[in-house]
C-alpha positions in Angstrom: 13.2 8.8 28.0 10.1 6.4 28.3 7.2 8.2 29.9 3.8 6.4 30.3 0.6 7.2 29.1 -1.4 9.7 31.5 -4.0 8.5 33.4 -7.7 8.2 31.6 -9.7 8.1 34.6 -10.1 10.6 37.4 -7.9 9.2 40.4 -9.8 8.5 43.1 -8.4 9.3 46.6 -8.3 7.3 50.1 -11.8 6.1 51.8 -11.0 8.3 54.7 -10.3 11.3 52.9 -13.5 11.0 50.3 -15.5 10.4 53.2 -14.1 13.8 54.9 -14.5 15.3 51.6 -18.2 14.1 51.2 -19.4 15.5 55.0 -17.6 19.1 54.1 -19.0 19.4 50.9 -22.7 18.2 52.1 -22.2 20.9 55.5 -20.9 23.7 53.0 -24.1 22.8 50.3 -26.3 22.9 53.2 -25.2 26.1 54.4 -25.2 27.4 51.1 -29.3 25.9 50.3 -30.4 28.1 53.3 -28.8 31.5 52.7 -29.4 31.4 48.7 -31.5 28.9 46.5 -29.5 27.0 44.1 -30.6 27.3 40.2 -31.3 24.4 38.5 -29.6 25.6 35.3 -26.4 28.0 34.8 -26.6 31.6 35.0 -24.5 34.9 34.6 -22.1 33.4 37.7 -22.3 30.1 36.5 -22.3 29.8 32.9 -21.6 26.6 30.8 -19.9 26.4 27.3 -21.1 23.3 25.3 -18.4 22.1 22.6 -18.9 19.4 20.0 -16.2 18.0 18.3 -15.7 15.6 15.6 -12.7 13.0 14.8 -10.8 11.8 11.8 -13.0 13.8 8.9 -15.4 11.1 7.8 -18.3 12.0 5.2 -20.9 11.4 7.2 -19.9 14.2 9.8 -21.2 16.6 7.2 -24.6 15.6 8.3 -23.3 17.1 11.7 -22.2 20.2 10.0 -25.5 20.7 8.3 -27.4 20.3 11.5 -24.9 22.2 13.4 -26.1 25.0 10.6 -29.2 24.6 11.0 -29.3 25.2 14.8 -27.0 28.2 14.3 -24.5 26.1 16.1 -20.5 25.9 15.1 -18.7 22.6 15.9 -14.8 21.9 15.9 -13.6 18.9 13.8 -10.1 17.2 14.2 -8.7 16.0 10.8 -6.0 13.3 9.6 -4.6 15.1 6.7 -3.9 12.0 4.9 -7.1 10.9 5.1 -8.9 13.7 3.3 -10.1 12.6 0.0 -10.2 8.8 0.5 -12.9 6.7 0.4 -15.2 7.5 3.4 -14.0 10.6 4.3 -14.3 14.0 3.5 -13.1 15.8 0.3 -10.7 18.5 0.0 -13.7 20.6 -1.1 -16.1 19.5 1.2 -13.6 20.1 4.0 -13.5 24.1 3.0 -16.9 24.0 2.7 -17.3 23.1 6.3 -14.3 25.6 7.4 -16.3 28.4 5.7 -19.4 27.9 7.4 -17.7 28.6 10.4 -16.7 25.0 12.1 -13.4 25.2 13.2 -10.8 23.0 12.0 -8.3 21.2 14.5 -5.4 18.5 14.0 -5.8 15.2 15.0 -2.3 13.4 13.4 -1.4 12.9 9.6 -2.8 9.0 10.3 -4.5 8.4 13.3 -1.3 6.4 14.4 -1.4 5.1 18.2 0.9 8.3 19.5 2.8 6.3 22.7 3.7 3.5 20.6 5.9 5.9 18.5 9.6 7.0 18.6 9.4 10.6 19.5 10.4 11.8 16.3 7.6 10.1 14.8 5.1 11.8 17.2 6.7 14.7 15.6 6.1 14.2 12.2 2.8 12.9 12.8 1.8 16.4 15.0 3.3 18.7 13.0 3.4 17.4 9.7 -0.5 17.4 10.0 -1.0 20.6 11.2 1.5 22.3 8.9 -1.0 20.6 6.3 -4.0 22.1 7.6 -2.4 25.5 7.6 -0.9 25.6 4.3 -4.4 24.4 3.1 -5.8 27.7 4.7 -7.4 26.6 7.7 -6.4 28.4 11.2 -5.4 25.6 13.3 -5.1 25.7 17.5 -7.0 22.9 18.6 -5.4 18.9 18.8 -7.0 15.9 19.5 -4.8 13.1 20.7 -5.8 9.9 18.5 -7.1 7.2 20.8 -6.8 9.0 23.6 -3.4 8.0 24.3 -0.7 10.7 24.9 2.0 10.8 27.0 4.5 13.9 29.0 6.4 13.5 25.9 3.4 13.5 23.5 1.8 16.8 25.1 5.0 18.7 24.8 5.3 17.9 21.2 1.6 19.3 20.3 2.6 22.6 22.4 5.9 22.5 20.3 4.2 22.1 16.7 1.9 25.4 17.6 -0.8 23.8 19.1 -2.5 25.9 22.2 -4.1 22.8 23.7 -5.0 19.1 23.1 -7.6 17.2 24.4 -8.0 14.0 25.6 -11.1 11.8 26.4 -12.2 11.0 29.9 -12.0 11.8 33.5 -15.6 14.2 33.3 -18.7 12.2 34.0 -20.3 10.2 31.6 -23.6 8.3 31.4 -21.8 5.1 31.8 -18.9 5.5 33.9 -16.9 7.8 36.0 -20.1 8.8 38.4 -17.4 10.3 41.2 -16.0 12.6 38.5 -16.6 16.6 37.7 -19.3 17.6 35.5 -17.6 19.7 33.8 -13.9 21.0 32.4 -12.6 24.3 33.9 -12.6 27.6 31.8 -9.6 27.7 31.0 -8.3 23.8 31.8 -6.0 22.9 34.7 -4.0 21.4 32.1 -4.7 23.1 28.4 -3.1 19.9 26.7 -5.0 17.5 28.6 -8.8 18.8 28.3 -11.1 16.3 30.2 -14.1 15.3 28.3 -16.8 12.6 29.2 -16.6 9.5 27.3 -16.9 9.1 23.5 -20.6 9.6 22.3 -21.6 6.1 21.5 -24.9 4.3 19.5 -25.9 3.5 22.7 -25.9 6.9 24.1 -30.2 8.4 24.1 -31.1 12.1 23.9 -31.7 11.5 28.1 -28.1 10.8 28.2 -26.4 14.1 26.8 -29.6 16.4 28.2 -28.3 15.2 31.7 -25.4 15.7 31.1 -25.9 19.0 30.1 -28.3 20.0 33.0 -25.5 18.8 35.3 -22.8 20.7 34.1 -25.4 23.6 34.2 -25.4 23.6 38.2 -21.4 24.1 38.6 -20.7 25.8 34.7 -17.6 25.6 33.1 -16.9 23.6 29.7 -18.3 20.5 28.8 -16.4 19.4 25.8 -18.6 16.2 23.4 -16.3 13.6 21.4 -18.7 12.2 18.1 -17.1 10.3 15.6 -20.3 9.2 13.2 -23.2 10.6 12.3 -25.1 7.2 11.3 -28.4 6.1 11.1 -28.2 2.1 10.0 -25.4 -0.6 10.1 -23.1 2.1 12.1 -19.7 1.5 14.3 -20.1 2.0 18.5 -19.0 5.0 17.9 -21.8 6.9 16.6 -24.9 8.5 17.0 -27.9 8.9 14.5 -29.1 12.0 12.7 -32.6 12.1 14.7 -30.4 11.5 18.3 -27.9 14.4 17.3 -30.9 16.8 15.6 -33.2 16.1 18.7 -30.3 17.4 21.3 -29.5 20.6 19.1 -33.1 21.5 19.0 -33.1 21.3 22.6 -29.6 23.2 23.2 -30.6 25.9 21.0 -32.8 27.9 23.4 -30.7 27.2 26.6 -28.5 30.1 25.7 -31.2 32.7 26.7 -30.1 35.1 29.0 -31.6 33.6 32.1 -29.7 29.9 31.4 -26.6 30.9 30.2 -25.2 27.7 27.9 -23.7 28.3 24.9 -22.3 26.2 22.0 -18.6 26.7 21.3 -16.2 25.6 19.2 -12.7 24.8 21.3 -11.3 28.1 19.8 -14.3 29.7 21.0 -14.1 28.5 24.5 -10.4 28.6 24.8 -9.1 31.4 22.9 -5.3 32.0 21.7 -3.6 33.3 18.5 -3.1 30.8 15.4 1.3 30.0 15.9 3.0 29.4 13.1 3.8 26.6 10.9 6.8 24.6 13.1 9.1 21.9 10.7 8.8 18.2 11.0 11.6 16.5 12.4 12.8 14.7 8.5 12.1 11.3 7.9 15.5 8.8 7.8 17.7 9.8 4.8 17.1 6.8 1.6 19.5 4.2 2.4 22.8 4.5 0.9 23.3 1.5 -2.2 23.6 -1.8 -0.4 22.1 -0.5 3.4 19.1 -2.8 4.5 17.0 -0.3 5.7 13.8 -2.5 7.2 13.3 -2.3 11.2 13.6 -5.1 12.9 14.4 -7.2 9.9 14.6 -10.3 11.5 11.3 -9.8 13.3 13.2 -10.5 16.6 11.4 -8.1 18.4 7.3 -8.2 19.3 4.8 -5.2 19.0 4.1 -4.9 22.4 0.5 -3.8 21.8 -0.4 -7.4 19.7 2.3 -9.9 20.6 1.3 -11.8 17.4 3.2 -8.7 15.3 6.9 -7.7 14.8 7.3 -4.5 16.3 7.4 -2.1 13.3 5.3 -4.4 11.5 1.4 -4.4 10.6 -0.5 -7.6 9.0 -2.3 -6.4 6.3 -5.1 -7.5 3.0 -8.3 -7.2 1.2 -10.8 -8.9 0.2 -13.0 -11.7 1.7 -10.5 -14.3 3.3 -10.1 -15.8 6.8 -6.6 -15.2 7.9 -4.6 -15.7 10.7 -0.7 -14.0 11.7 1.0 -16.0 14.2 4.6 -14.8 15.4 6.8 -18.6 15.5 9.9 -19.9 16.5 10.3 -21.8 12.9 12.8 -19.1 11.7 15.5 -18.6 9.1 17.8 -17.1 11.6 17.4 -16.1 15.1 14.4 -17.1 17.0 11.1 -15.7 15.7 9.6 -15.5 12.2 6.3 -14.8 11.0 3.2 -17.1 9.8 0.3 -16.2 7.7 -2.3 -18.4 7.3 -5.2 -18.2 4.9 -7.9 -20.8 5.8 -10.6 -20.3 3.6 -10.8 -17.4 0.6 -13.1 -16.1 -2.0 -11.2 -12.9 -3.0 -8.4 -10.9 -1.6 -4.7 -11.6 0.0 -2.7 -11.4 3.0 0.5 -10.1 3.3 3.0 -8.6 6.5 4.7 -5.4 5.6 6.9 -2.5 7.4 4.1 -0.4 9.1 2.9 2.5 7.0 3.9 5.5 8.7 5.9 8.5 7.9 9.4 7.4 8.5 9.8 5.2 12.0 9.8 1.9 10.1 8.9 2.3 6.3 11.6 2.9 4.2 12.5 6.8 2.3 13.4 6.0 -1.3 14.9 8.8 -4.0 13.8 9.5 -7.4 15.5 7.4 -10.2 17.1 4.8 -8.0 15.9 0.9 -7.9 15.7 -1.2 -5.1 16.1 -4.9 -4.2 13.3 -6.5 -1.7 14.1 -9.6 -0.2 12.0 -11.6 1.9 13.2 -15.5 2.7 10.5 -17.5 3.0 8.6 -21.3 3.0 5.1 -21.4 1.6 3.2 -23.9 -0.1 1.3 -22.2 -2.7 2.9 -19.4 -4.8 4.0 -15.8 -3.8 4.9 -12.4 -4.7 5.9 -9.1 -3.7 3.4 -6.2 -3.4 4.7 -2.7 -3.3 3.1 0.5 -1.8 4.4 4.4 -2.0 3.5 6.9 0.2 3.5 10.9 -0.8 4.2 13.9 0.6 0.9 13.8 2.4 1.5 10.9 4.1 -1.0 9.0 2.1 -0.3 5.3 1.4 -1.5 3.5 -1.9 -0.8 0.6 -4.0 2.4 1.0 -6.1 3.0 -2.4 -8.2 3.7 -6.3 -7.8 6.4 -8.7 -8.6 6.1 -12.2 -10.4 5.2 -14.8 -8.9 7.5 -17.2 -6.8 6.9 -20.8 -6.8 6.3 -22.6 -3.7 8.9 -23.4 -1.3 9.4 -25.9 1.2 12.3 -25.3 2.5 13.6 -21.7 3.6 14.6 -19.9 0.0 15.0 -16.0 -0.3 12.7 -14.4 -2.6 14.2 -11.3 -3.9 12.5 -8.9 -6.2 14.1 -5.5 -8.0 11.5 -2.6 -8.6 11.0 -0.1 -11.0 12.2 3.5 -10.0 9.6 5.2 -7.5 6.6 7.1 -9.5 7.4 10.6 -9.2 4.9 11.0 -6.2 7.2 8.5 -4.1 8.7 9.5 -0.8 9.0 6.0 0.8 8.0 2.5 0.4 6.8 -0.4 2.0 6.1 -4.1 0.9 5.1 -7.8 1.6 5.4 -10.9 0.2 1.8 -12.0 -0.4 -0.3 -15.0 -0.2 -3.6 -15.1 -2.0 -4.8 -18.7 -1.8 -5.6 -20.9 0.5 -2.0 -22.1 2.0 0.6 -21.1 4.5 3.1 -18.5 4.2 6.2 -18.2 6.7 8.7 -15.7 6.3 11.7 -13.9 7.9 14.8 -11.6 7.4 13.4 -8.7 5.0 15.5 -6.4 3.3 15.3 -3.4 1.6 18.2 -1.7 -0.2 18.9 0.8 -2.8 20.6 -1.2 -5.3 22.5 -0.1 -8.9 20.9 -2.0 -11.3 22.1 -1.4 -15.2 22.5 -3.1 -18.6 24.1 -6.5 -18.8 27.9 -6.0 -19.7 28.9 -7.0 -23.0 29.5 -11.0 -23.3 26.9 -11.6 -20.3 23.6 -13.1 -20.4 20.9 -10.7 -20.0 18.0 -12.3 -19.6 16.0 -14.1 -15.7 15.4 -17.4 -15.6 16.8 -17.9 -19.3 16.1 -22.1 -19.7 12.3 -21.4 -17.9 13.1 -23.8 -14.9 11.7 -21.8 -12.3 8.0 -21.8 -12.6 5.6 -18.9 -11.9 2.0 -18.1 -12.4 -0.8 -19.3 -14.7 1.8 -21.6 -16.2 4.3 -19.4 -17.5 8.0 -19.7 -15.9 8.7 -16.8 -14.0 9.4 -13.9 -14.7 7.9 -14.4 -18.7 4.3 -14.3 -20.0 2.2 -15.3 -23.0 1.2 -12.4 -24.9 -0.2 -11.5 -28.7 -2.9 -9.8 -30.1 -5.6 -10.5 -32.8 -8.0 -13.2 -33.0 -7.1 -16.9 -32.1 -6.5 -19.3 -29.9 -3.5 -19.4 -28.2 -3.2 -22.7 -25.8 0.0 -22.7 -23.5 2.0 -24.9 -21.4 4.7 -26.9 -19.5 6.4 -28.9 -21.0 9.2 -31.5 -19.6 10.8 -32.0 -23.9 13.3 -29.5 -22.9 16.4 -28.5 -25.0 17.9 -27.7 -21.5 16.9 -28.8 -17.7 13.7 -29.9 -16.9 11.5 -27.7 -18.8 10.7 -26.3 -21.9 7.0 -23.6 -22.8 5.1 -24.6 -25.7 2.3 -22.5 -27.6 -0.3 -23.8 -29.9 -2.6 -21.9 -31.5 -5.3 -23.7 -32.3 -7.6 -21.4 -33.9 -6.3 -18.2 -35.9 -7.9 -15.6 -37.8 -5.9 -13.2 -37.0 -2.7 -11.9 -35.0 -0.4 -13.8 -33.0 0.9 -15.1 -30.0 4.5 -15.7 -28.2 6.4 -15.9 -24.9 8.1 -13.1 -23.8 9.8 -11.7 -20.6 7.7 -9.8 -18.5 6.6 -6.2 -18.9 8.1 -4.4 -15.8 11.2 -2.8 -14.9 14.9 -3.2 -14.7 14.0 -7.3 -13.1 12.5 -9.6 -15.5 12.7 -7.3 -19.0 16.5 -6.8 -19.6 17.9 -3.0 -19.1 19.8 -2.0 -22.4 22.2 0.2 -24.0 21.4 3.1 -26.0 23.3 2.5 -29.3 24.2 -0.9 -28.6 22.9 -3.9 -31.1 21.9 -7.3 -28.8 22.2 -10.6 -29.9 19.4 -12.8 -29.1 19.3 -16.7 -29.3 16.7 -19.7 -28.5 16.4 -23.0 -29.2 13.3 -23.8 -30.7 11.1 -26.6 -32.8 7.7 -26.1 -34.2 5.3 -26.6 -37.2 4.8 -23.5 -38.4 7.3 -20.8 -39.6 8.1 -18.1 -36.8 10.2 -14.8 -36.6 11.3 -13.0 -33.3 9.2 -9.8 -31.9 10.8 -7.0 -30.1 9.4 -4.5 -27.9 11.0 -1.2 -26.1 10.0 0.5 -23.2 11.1 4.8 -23.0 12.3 6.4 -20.2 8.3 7.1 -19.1 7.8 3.5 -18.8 6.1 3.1 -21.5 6.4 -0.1 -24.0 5.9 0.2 -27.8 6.4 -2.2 -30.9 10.4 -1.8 -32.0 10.9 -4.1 -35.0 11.0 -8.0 -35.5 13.0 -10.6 -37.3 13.0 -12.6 -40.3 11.1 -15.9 -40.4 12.7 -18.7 -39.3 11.5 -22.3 -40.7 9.6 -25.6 -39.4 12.1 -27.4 -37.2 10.8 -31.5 -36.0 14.2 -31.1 -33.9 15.3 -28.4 -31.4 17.2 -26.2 -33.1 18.9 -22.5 -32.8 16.7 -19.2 -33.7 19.5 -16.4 -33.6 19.1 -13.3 -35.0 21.2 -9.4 -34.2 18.4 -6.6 -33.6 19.4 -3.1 -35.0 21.3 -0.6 -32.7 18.9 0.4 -29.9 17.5 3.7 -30.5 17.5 6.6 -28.5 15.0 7.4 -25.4 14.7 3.2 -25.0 15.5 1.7 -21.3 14.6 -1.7 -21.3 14.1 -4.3 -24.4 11.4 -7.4 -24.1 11.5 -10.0 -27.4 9.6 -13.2 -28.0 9.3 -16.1 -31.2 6.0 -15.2 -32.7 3.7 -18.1 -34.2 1.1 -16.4 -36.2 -1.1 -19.0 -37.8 -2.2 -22.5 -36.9 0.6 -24.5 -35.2 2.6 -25.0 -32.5 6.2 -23.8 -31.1 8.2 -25.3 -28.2 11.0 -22.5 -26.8 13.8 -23.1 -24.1 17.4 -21.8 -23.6 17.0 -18.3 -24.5 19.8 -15.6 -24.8 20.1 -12.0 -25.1 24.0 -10.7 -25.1 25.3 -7.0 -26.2 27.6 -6.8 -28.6 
């Protein structure tokens, strides 16, 4: 069931009634100014319980917690799990540092995800998954903080499932900027405990004026007067934040308004609220890997629009580094069905641009399982080259950067990239990817897939190797899915060449320089796509034709089960050849431990070698 988000705003009633309302409330105030004078600050009937909280765990809220210290004050500060320990935000250590000064710890969502744009099992995961965190990492956890303010019926029942006592919200108190016909403060305890009212978020342009009247107000009614701070910045800061000297000037002037005869007092949301710590409640799982051959991507053929930014597939986010000027346009130039998707990168100094499932904790990235491989496949039309970049998320729910395909030429004409990985790292509980631009160009793409797919040696007889006679190109002028490599000192010049023994094209090294080492072309260093899988046991023939001016002999390579690659043996020399002729040679049975085999002609001295229709076949 679809429930929409809860109001933000106080609702405001009728004319008629507010003006009825106004005239009783001004008779009953005057009444009440001539039997008893009103205080201008709370007292023993009327006291007020100042909270300030802080979102999302960012490093410089621990300039908060040391002024909160320093003031004898205690602050509440919502966490995403997943965020603790990256860049910006707060360590694991400093994190326990601020729970043991006292500052209570609440949740606030594994990723700081929009929560009404979710399924409601990924509200779940998201709730309880980040609270179950904080717990196990020692931290007694009541208090929830509804990312963006956006929350639904559905989304508060889910905190009060996952053993929250109360969430709160933002809005519908007064504020210095808006919402002048609202209370001053919250109720002790709330009319609602998973929708606390707050005034607005505390912005840069908020002055010590600003929160002093708002405290003073909420002094002549008490109650709760919850504070939403997200920075604590003094130069080149976000709207949301306010400055060291702003923050350490209010405390100062809080700190003596809890004398007997005012009554205020600074609480954390535990503190105000009370309630026992519940315990730990399980996530609802994350989608099951696919079985071998099951596309699991969302929305695959980007039919459907992200209702919050039309120019997204729903379930997908645009994503990058760098400095670039991109643009991601949803078009009707598709593959199949109606819609595709359009990246394009106008200018660039550093960086890429890519669209990729969204990373989240199961909705619409994709679960993987330990020592399995899977095929992505994107079809696309671009005009500069490509290539698929791979991230992993933990059991945190933290994303990173995993690994990256070849490079795929450019196509101008719809043309399926497809791309087998490595097995997840260890760390790997589901996966997301994009094919990725990183020039200046235009990149259109459409149906994604993502499947779990058995990938083993070649069977005896059968050709091992990708793109065998180099005709598909790749990057920095090698064909795809082989590279130049070598070692020592020399020159190594490289390039393509159209004096093929087969097709089009043909790779020819030169080394124009040597004092030491060599060079030579080789399949890529990866996994299970581009370096052939092999056979324990098994001997591999391996064949090339080749013509060069110097002697040359074959170089293999083997990678172990860790993923690790390692000199294996090599060949005999072969001699000078003016005319394209056949280098073959049988490698020794492949020892144990080995997974995947990568070979290459060698030129080590002055010369040059031309390479084309290569072979690798068990025997």
């Amino acid at each position: 069931m679809t429930v929409e988000p809860m109001s933000r705003q106080g609702t405001k009633p009728a004319l008629g009634l507010r003006l009825l309302t106004v005239l009783a409330a001004l008779s009953t105030a005057a009444l009440f100014i001539i039997s008893i004078p009103v205080a201008a600050h709370a007292s023993a009937l009327r006291p007020l319980s100042v909270t300030l909280t802080f979102d999302d765990g960012f490093a410089d809220e621990l300039v908060a917690q040391q002024l909160l210290q320093q003031y004898g004050m205690r602050g509440t500060f919502y966490i995403n799990s997943s965020f603790i320990g990256l860049p910006g935000y707060m360590t694991r250590a400093q994190l326990a540092d601020v729970a043991a000064h006292g500052h209570e710890i609440g949740g606030h969502t594994v990723s700081h995800q929009p929560l009404t744009t979710l399924s409601a099992d990924e509200q779940d995961r998201q709730i309880c998954q980040d609270r179950n965190v904080l717990l196990s990492w020692g931290y007694a956890v009541t208090s929830f903080a509804y990312p963006f303010a956006e929350f639904s019926a559905t989304t508060k029942t889910i905190a009060q499932h996952c053993g929250y006592n109360s969430a709160r919200a933002v809005g519908d108190l007064r504020s210095p900027y808006s919402c002048s016909d609202c209370p001053a403060t919250e109720t002790i305890p709330p009319a609602d405990r998973f929708e606390i009212r707050t005034p607005d978020d505390v912005e840069s342009n908020w002055t010590l004026a600003n929160l002093q009247n708002l405290v003073t107000r909420a002094e002549t009614t008490g109650g709760w007067l919850p504070l939403n701070l997200h920075h604590v910045c003094s130069t080149g800061c976000p709207a949301e934040s306010i400055s060291p000297a702003v923050l350490g000037q209010f405390l100062n002037w809080l700190r003596p308004r809890s004398s007997p005869t005012i009554r205020t007092t600074v609480k954390t949301v535990q503190q105000a609220l009370g309630g026992s710590v519940q315990p730990a409640v399980a996530a609802v799982p994350a989608p099951a890997p696919g079985a071998p051959g099951v596309n699991t991507v969302r929305n695959a053929s980007l039919e459907t629009a992200y209702a919050p930014d039309p120019n997204l597939p729903d379930c997908f986010n645009s994503a990058g580094y760098g400095a670039n000027t991109t643009t991601q346009t949803r078009v009707t130039d598709a593959h199949s069905g109606t819609y595709a998707s359009r990246i394009t990168v106008s200018s660039r100094t550093d960086g890429d641009a890519k669209l990729l499932p969204r990373f989240d904790l199961g909705q619409c990235s994709s679960s993987v399982a330990q020592g399995r491989t899977y095929q992505a496949s994107v079809w696309y039309k671009s005009d500069v080259q490509v290539f698929f970049t791979m991230y992993k998320r933990n059991a945190l729910g933290q994303w990173s950067y995993w690994t990256q395909s070849p490079r795929m030429t450019p196509a101008g004409t719809w043309t399926q990239a497809t791309w087998i990985t490595p097995a997840p790292p260890a760390d790997a509980l589901a996966v997301s990817f994009g094919l990725t631009i990183d020039s200046v160009g235009t990149l259109t793409t459409d149906d994604y897939g993502f499947a779990d797919t058995a990938v083993g040696p070649a069977p005896p007889g059968a050709n091992a190797l990708t793109n065998a006679s180099l005709e598909t190109d790749g990057a920095d002028g090698f064909p795809q899915c082989w590279t130049g490599t070598g070692f020592g000192t020399n020159t190594p010049v490289w390039s393509r060449v159209t004096d093929a023994a087969d097709g089009t094209y043909a790779e020819k090294l030169e080394l124009t320089a040597w004092t030491d080492g060599d060079a030579k072309l080789i399949p890529s260093w990866d996994s299970a796509n581009c370096a052939p899988l092999v056979t324990v046991g098994s001997t591999y023939t391996l064949a090339l034709s080749y013509k060069s001016t110097a002697t040359t002999f074959l170089t293999l390579y083997r990678q172990d089960a860790a993923g690790n690659w390692a000199y294996w043996t090599q060949s005999p020399y072969f001699p000078v050849s003016a005319a394209y002729t056949t280098a073959t040679w049988t490698t020794p049975a492949v020892p144990a431990g080995t997974r995947a085999v990568t070979f290459g002609l060698t030129l080590d001295k002055v010369g040059e070698v031309t390479t084309d229709r290569y072979s690798m076949i068990a025997n």
